[in-house]
C-alpha positions as CSV (number, residue, x, y, z in Angstrom):
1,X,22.4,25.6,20.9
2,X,26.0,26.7,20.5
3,X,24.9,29.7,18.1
4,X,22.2,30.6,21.1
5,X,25.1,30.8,23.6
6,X,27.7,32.7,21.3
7,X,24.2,35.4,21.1
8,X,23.4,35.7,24.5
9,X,26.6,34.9,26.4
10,X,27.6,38.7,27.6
11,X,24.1,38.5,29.5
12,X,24.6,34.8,30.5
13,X,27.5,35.9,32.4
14,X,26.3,39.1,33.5
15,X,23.5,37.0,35.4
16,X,25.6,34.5,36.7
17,X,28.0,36.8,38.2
18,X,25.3,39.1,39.7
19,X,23.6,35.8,41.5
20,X,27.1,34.9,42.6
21,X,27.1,38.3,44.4
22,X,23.9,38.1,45.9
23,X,24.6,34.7,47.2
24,X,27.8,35.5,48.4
25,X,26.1,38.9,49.9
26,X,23.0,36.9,51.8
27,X,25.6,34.5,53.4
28,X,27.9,36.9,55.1
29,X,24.5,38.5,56.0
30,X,23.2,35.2,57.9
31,X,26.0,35.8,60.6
32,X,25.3,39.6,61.5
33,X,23.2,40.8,64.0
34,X,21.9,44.0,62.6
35,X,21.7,45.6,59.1
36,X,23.1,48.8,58.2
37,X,20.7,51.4,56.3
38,X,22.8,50.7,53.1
39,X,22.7,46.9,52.9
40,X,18.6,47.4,53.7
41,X,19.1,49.8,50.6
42,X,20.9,47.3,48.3
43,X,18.5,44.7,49.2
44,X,15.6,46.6,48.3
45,X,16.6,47.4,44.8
46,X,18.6,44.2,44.4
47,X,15.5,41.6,45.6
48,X,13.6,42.1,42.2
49,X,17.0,41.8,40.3
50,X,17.5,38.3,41.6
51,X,14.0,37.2,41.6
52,X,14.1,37.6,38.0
53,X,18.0,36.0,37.5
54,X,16.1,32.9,39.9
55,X,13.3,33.2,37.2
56,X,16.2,33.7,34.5
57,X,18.4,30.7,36.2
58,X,15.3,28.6,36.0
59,X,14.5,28.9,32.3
60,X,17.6,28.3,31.5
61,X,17.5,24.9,33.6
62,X,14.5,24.2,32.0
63,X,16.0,24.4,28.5
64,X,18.6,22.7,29.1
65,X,16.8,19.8,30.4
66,X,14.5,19.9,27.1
67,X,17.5,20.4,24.8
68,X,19.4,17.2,26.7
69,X,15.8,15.5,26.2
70,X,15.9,16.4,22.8
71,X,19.2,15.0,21.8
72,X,18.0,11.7,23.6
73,X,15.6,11.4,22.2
74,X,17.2,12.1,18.8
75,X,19.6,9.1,19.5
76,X,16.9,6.7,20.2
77,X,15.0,7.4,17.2
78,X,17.9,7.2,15.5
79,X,18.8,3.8,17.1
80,X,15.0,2.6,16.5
81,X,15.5,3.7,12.3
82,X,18.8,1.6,12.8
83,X,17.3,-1.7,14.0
84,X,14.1,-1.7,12.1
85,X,16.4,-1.3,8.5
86,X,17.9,-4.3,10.3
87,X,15.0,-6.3,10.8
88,X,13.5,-5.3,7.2
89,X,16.9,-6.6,5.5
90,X,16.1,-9.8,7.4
91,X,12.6,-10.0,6.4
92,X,13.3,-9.7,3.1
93,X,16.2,-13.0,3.3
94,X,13.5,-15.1,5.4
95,X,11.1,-14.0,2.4
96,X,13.4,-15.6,-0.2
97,X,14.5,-18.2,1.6
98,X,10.4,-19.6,1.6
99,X,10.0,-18.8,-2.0
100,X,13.4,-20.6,-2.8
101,X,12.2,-23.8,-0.6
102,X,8.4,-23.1,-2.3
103,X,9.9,-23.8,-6.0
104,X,12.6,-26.6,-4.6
105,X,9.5,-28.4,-3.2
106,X,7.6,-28.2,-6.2
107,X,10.4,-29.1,-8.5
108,X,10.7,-32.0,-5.9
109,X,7.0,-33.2,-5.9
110,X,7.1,-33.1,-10.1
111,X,10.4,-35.1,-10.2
112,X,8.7,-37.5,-7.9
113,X,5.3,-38.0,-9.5
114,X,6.6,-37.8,-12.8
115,X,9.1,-41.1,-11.4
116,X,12.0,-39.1,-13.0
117,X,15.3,-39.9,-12.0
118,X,16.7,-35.7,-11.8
119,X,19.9,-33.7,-10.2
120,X,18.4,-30.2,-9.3
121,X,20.5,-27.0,-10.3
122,X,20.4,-23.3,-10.4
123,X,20.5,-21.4,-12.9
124,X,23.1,-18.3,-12.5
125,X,23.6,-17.0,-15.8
126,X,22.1,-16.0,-19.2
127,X,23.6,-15.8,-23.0
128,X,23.2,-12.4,-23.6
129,X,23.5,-12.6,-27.3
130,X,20.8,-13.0,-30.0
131,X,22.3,-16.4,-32.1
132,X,21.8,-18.5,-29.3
133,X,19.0,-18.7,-26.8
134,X,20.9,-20.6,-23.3
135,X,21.4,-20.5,-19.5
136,X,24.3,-21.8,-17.3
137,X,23.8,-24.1,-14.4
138,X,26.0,-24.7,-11.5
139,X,25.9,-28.7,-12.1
140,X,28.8,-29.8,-14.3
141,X,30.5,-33.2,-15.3
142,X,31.3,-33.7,-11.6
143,X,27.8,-33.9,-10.8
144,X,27.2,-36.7,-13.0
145,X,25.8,-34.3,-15.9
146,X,26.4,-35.1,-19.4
147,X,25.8,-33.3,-23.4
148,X,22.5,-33.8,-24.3
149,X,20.5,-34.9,-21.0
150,X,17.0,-33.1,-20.6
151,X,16.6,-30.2,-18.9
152,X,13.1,-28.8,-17.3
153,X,11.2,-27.4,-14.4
154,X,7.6,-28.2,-13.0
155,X,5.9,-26.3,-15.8
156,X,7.5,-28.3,-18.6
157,X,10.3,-28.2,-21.0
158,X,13.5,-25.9,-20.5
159,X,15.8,-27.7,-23.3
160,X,19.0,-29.8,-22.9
161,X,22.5,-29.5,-22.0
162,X,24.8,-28.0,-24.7
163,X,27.9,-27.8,-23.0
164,X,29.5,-29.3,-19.8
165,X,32.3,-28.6,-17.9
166,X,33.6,-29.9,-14.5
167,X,30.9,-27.6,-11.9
168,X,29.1,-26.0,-14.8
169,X,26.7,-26.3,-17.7
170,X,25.4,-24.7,-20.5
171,X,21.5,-25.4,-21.3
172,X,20.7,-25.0,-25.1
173,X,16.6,-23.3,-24.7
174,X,13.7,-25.1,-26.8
175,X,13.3,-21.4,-27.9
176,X,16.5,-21.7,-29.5
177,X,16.6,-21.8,-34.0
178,X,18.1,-24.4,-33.8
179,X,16.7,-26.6,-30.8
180,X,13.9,-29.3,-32.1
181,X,12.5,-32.3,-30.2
182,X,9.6,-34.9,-31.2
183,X,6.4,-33.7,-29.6
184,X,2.5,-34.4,-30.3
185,X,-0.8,-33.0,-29.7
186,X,-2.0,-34.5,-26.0
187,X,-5.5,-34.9,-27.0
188,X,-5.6,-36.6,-30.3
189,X,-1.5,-37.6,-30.1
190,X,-1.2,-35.7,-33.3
191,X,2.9,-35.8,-34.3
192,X,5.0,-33.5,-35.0
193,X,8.6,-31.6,-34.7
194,X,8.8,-28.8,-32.2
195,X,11.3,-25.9,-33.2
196,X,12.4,-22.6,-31.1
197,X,12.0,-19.5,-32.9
198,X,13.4,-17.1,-30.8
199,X,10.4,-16.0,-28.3
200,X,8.1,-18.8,-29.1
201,X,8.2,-22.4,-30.9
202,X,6.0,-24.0,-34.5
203,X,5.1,-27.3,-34.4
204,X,6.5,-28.7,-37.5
205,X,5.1,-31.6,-40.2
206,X,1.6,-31.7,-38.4
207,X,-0.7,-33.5,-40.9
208,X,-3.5,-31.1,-41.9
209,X,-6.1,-33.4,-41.4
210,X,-5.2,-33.3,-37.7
211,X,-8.0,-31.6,-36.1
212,X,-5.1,-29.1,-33.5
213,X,-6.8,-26.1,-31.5
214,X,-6.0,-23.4,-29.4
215,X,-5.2,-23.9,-26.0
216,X,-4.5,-27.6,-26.9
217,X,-1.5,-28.9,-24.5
218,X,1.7,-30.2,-27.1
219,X,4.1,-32.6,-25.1
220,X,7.1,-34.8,-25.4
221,X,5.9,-38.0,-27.4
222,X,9.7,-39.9,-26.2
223,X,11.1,-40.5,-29.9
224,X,14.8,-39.0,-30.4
225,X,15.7,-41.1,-27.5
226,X,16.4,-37.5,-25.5
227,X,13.0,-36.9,-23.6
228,X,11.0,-39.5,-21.9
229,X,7.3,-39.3,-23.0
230,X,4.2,-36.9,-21.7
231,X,6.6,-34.0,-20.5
232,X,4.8,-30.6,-21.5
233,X,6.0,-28.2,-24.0
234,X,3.4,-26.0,-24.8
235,X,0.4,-24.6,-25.6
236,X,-1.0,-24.0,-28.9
237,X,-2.3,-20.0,-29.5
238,X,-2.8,-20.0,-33.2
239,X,-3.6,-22.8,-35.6
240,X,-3.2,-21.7,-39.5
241,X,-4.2,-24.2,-42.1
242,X,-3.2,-23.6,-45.7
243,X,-5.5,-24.4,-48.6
244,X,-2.7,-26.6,-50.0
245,X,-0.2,-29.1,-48.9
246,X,-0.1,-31.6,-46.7
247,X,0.7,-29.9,-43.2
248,X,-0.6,-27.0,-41.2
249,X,0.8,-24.3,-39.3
250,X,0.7,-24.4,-35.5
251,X,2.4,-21.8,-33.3
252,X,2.8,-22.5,-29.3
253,X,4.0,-20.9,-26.1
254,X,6.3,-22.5,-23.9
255,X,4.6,-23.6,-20.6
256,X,7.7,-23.1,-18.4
257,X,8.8,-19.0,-18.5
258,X,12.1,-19.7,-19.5
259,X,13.0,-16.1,-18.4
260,X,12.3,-16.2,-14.9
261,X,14.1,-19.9,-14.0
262,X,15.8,-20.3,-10.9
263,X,15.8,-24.1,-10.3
264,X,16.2,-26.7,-13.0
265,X,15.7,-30.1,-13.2
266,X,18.5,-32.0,-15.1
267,X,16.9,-35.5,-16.1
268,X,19.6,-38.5,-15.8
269,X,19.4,-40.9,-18.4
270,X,17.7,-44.2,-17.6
271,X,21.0,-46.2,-17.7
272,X,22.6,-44.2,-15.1
């Protein structure tokens, strides 16, 4: 607008000033009697000059008004983009807050049918390195938690606490080299030792006369007084059988997705 009036402002002025005259003129002549042959003159020649300044005056009104609409309405979309950013920011929280309460209940409803006496944590950190495969909780010594108890979610078996300082913890994963825990086949209670391999876990010492296949569910069998019994661990994907020795070769997949944990379970031992 303001490079529109620096353009045009010589004949802005021009017209303002002429309808200032002719206002100024038609007032004085209100309060006379008779016209002289030169104001009838002037008026002749000035009556299409200030129909078109009216016309001019008019426009200009008009613009102004849409231009003042304009910037109105400018400010109130503005406002609107404003408020509905707010109200997608508080979407998304609401949204988190029902998936956090949707995995708290069903951490809840495992501990409870399972009859497991558990301290629920959350899991805030990861080792970044490639020796060791662990989390940290925010559940420490002060919580009650201790070197060795059992950690897990619904799905099954996370691992078991490492290290433990007063409001922290750090969770050594059954992926982990050099994690193992007693587990067996569900089905036919076929034994073995699970052991972490990095990304995925072998079931050790499994006789070969075992009959193990894929998609069979491996759990917790209770020995190595650590775990209680019937906890999941796995699933087998690939069965190998050598033509000698006595055991075979069985390669599972955790059941919990130890790289997307939130919420932990942190089972108390029985005596406490």
């Amino acid at each position: 607008m303001l490079d529109w009036f620096r353009k045009f402002r010589k004949i802005v002025f021009a017209a303002i000033l002429l309808v200032a005259a002719l206002l100024f003129y038609s007032y004085h002549l209100r309060y006379r009697d008779r016209t002289t042959l030169f104001e009838k003159t002037v008026l002749e020649f000035t009556a299409p000059l200030q129909k078109g300044a009216d016309y001019f005056l008019q426009a200009v009104a008009g613009w102004w008004d849409g231009y003042l609409w304009l910037v109105s309405t400018g400010e109130e979309n503005r406002l609107l983009k404003e408020e509905n950013r707010r109200l997608r920011a508080r979407l998304q929280e609401l949204e988190e807050v029902a998936l956090t309460n949707e995995r708290l209940q069903r951490l809840l409803e495992f501990r409870d049918r399972m009859q497991l006496s558990a301290l629920v944590a959350q899991v805030f950190a990861e080792d970044a390195t490639s020796w060791f495969r662990t989390v940290i909780i925010n559940k420490g010594s002060a919580d009650g938690v201790e070197e060795g108890m059992p950690v897990m979610v619904a799905e099954g078996v996370v691992g078991r606490i490492l290290r433990v300082a007063p409001h922290q913890s750090r969770v050594l994963l059954v992926t982990d080299p050099s994690s193992a825990l007693a587990a067996l086949v569900q089905k036919n209670r076929a034994r073995g030792i699970i052991r972490g391999q990095g990304g995925f876990l072998t079931m050790e010492f499994t006789l070969r006369q075992k009959e193990i296949q894929v998609g069979d569910l491996i759990v917790t069998s209770g020995g190595g007084g650590v775990f209680p019994g019937g906890l999941p661990i796995g699933t087998v994907v690939r069965v190998g059988r050598p033509s000698y020795g006595l055991f075979q070769s069985v390669t599972v997949v955790p059941t919990a997705d130890l790289f997307r944990m939130e919420e932990v379970l942190v089972l108390r031992r029985e005596d406490k």
